[in-house]
Structure formats: structure tokens, C-alpha cells
N, C-alpha and C positions, 0 to 999 in steps of 0.2 A: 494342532498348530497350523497345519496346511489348510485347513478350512477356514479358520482367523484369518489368514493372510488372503487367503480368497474374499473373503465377503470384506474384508477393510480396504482393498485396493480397489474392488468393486463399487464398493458405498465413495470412495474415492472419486472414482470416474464418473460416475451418478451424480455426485453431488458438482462435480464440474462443470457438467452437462446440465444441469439444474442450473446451473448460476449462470448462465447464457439463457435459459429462456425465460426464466421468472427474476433475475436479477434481485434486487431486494424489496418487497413489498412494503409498502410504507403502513398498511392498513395491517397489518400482522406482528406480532410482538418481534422482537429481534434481537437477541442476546448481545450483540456487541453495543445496539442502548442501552441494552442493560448494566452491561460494565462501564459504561461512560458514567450512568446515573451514580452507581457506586462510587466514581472517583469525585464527582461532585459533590456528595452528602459527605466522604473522608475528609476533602477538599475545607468543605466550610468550617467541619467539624476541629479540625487540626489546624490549616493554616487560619482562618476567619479566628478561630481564639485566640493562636498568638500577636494576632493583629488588633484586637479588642485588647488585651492585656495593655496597661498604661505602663510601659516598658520601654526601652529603648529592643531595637532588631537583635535576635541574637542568631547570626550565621549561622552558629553548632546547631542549635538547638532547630531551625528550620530545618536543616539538612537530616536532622536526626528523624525530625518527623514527615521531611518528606520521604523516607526511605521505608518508616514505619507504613506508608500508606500504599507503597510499592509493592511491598511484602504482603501487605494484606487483598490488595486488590489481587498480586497473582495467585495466591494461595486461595482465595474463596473462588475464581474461572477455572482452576484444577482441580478445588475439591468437587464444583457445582457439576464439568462436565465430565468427571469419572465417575461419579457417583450416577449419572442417567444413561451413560452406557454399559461403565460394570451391571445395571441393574439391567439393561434391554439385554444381554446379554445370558442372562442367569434366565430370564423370561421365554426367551428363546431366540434364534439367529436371525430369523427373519424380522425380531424387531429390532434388533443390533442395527443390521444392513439400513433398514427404515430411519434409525437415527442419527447415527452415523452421514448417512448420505444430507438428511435434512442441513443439520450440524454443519458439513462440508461446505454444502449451500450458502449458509449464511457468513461462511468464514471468507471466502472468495467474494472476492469487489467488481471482476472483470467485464460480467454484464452490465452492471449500473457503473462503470466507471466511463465503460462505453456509449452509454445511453445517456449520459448526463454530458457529456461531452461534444457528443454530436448535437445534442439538445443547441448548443452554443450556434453551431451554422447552420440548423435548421430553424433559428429564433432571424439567423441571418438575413437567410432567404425569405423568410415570410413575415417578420415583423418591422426587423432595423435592428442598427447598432445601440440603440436604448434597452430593447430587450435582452437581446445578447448579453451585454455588459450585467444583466440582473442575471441571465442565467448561469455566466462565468463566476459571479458572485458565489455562487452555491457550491463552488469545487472548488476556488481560489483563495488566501489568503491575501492577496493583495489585494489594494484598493483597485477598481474598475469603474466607478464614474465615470473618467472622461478619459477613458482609454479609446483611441482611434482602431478600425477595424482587424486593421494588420496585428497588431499588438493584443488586441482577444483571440483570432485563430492561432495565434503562437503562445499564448498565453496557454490553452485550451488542449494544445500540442504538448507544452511543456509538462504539464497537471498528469496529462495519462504517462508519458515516456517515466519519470519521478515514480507516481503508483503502481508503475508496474514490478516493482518491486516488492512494497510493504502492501499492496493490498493483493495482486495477486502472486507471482514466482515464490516469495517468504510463507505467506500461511500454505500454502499449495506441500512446497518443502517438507516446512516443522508437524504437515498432516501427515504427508509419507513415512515422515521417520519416526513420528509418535501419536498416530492419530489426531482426534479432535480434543484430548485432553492436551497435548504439546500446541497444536494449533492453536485452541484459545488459551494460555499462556503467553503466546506470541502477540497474538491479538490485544490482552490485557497490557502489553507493553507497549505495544506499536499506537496502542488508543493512550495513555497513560502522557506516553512522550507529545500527540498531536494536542492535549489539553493539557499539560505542565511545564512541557521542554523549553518555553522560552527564555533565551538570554534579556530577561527585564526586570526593573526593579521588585516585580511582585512574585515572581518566580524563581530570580537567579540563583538560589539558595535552595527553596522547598523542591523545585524541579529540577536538580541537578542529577540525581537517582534516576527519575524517568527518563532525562536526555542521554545518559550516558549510557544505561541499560539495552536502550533502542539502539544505540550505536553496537554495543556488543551485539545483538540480536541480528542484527542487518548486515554485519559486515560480512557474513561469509553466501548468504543469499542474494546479496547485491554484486558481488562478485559473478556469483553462479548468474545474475539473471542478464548481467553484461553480458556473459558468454554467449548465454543463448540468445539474447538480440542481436549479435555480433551475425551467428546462422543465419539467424531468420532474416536480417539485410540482403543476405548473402542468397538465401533462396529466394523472399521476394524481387530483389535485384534483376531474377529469373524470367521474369513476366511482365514487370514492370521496369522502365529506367528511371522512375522517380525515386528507386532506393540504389543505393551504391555499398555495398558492403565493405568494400575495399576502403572507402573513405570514413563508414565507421568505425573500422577499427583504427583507424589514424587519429582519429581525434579520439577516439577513447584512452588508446595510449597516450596520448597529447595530456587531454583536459579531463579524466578521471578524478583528478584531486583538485578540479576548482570547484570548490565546495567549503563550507566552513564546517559541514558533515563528511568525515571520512566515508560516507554511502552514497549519498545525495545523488553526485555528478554521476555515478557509473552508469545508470542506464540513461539519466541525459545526456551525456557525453558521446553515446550512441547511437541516440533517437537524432541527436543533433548532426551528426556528422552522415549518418545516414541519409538524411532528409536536404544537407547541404541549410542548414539554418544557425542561426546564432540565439542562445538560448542563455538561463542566465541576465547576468546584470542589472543595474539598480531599480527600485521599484518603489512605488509609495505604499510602507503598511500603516491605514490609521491616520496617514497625511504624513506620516516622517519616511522620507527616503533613506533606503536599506539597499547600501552599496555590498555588490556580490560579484565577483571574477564572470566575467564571460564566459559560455562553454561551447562552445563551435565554431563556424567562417561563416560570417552572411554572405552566401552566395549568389540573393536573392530575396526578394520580400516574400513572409510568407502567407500564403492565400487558404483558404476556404477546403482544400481537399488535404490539407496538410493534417488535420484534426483524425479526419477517416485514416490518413499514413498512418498516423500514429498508433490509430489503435490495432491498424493492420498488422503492426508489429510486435505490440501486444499480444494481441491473439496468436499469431504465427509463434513469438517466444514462450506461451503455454503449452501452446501444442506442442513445439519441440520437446517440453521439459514433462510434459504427459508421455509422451510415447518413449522417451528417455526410461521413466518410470514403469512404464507395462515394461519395458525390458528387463526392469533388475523386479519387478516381483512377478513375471515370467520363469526368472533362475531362482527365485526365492521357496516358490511354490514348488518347482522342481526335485528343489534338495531338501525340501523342509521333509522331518521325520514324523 
């Protein structure tokens, strides 16, 4: 038991520590496309036929199948990755650790959330606000054509402070407490909801399972990951005056629930009040504008080094919740028999 918990918390660290330098390889297979691929071909296969059938919509019967597609996606990510550790395992520990850590890698977004993020003001500085607008394209769901520059660095702000949740604190989490079989489970959900969860006429029914799922999934890691940006305000705050901790957690108390997702606002609500920005509100998705609560004070427009805050806080709220974790499998190891 003490040596499991040794090399899982290791393979842990490792693969955190991976995910900052290699981020996600685009040229290398990648499991979490893998599961997207999967919810595409479930996707056509279930909803695309009941859309083909010369039938009138039947509510029940979407929702039935989009739950059947739920169930099937999470259970083939749980069988697919117990089945490659129980077997690295039985093989021997040193390849356990090996995949494990790989696995971890790919589960954590924090590298390339950061990398694709700053990509935005380093398109700033050296191409223009055309390029940018294509690079924010690539992380944002809003429309960005003719968005003015102010509005892509907060835009760009807004995208990490959000994923710091469901891509890194959440799988980080569901790894600690249950490996990389609970981690991509989580994964399987959190991708599920970003291709299904929409409130639209083509989803409103088959994606209700995915959205709601994601909700359960994130409520108690969005909680945990507020807390700990709440910190890391509070120690960047330390070196820097461009974070105020004091004022995060004022607007996180404030504006935690402007959100139409009961998870959503919690770490923008503290990136936002951190940073003194205003964050939130209406946007064009698709050319239709998508009215949504504001979540902070604009204390200020915001500029070009707001993107780097962001993910400073980022990083600093992983770190805190890594070294949180060497603490309790520090006591685990200890007392394990």
C-alpha cells in the first residue's frame, strides 16, 4: 500500500511538472481527442438518427439518449484507462509510474492553457489586433472578429481565470483522489459538457445529462479552486500591487453566483476582483448576443500584462493545491500499513 501511494503521488508530481514543459503536443496522439472523437461518432450515431427519422422532436426520448451516450462515454475513459494501468502495474512499478505520470500529463491543460493564451499578446506585439483576434479564436467561444484590443486581453484574461478550474485544479483533484482512472472520468465529463451542454435548439434535450453532470462534477472543485486563488491573490499581492487579495475575495463573495453555471463565476469572480477588472457580460456567440451578469468593478481598462496576471494566478493556485497535496500524501504515506 505505502509504495502505491508513493509512486501515484510521484507519477502525480511528474506528470504536473510534464505538463508545464511539454504542454500538449499536437503531433502525438492525445486521449482527451480521443474521447471527444468518441462523443462525435455516439453523437451522429444517436442524435443524427433521431433527426433523420421523419418524426416530430421527442424531448423523452433525446434525453434518454443523450444520457445513454453519457454513460457510455464515461464507462469506455474508466474502462480504457484501468485497464492500462492495472496492466502497467502487474508488469511492473516502474511502468505504472511511467504511465501514470504520461496520463497525468495529458489530463492537466495548465501548460498549453498558458501557452495559447499568452500566444494572444505575443500575436499583439508582433503582428496586430487581426492576428490576435485569430489567436483568441482558438480558446474562445465568442465571436472575435471585430473585437477592439482592450476586449481580446480581457477576453484572454477571462478564458484562463474560467479553466482554471475544469482544466487544471478539477483533474489535478479527481487524480489525487482516484488516480488517472477518476481523472479521465472527469475529463470524459468536462469534454462531454464543452461539446453537448448547450442551452440550444439542437442540444437542449440530448445535452442536458452532459450539462448537468459537469455541474455536479465542478461544484465542489470550483469551490476548492476559488479558495485557493483566493491565496495565491493574497501571496502574489506580496510582490506585486497589481494583485489585491483583499478585493478578491470581496467580489468573490459578491459575484460567485453571476453565472447561469453554478461553477462558472467562482474563479472569475476572483481573477476579476483580484486584477480590479470587470469580466462577464454580453457577448456575440455566432452573431447572436448572449446576455450574462457582470462579474467584477472596472477599475480600469484592461491591458496586455493582464493575460500574464492571469495565468500567474493560475500557476500560483496549482502550486498552492500541489503542495496542499504533498502534505496529505506526506501523512498518508506515513500511516499507511
Amino acid at each position: 500500500m505505502r509504495e502505491l501511494l508513493l509512486i501515484h503521488f510521484a507519477a502525480l508530481f511528474a506528470g504536473l511538472t510534464l505538463d508545464w514543459i511539454i504542454g500538449d503536443p499536437h503531433s502525438l496522439p492525445h486521449p482527451i481527442r480521443a474521447i471527444g472523437s468518441l462523443i462525435a461518432a455516439l453523437e451522429a450515431r444517436l442524435l443524427g438518427r433521431e433527426r433523420a427519422e421523419d418524426k416530430p422532436r421527442d424531448p423523452v426520448r433525446e434525453r434518454r439518449r443523450g444520457t445513454l451516450l453519457w454513460i457510455t462515454v464515461v464507462f469506455v475513459s474508466v474502462a480504457v484507462t484501468a485497464a492500462l494501468v492495472v496492466l502497467a502495474w502487474i508488469i511492473h512499478p516502474a511502468l505504472f509510474f511511467v504511465t501514470e505520470t504520461i496520463l497525468d500529463c495529458y489530463m492537466l491543460a495548465a501548460g498549453s492553457l498558458c501557452r495559447e493564451s499568452l500566444l494572444v499578446t505575443d500575436k499583439l506585439e508582433g503582428e496586430g489586433v487581426p492576428a490576435a483576434r485569430r489567436a483568441l479564436s482558438m480558446i474562445v467561444g465568442r465571436d472575435t472578429a471585430d473585437l477592439p484590443e482592450p476586449a481580446i486581453v480581457l477576453a484572454a484574461a477571462e478564458t484562463v481565470a474560467e479553466n482554471t478550474c475544469d482544466g487544471v485544479i478539477a483533474p489535478l483533484f479527481y487524480a489525487a483522489l482516484g488516480g488517472p482512472v477518476l481523472g479521465y472520468a472527469y475529463k470524459a465529463v468536462n469534454t462531454m459538457d464543452s461539446m453537448l451542454g448547450y442551452r440550444n435548439e439542437k442540444y437542449e434535450h440530448f445535452g442536458r445529462t452532459a450539462a448537468r453532470m459537469d455541474d455536479v462534477f465542478n461544484w465542489l472543485p470550483a469551490r476548492i479552486s476559488a479558495l485557493f486563488m483566493i491565496a495565491a491573490a493574497f501571496l502574489a499581492g506580496q510582490f506585486s500591487k497589481s494583485f489585491d487579495g483583499k478585493r478578491a475575495f470581496r467580489i468573490w463573495k459578491r459575484d460567485r453566483r453571476n453565472h447561469a453555471s453554478p461553477n462558472s463565476a467562482q474563479t472569475e469572480s476572483v481573477c476579476a476582483g483580484a486584477l480590479g477588472l470587470e469580466m462577464g457580460g454580453t457577448h456575440l456567440y455566432g452573431g447572436i448576443p448572449v446576455e450574462k451578469p457582470t462579474i467584477g468593478d472596472r477599475m480600469r481598462e484592461a491591458e496586455r500584462a493582464d493575460v500574464l496576471r492571469a495565468n500567474t494566478l493560475m500557476a500560483v493556485t496549482e502550486a498552492l493545491l500541489a503542495l496542499f497535496l504533498a502534505l496529505i500524501a506526506l501523512l498518508l504515506v506515513l500511516f499507511a500499513g
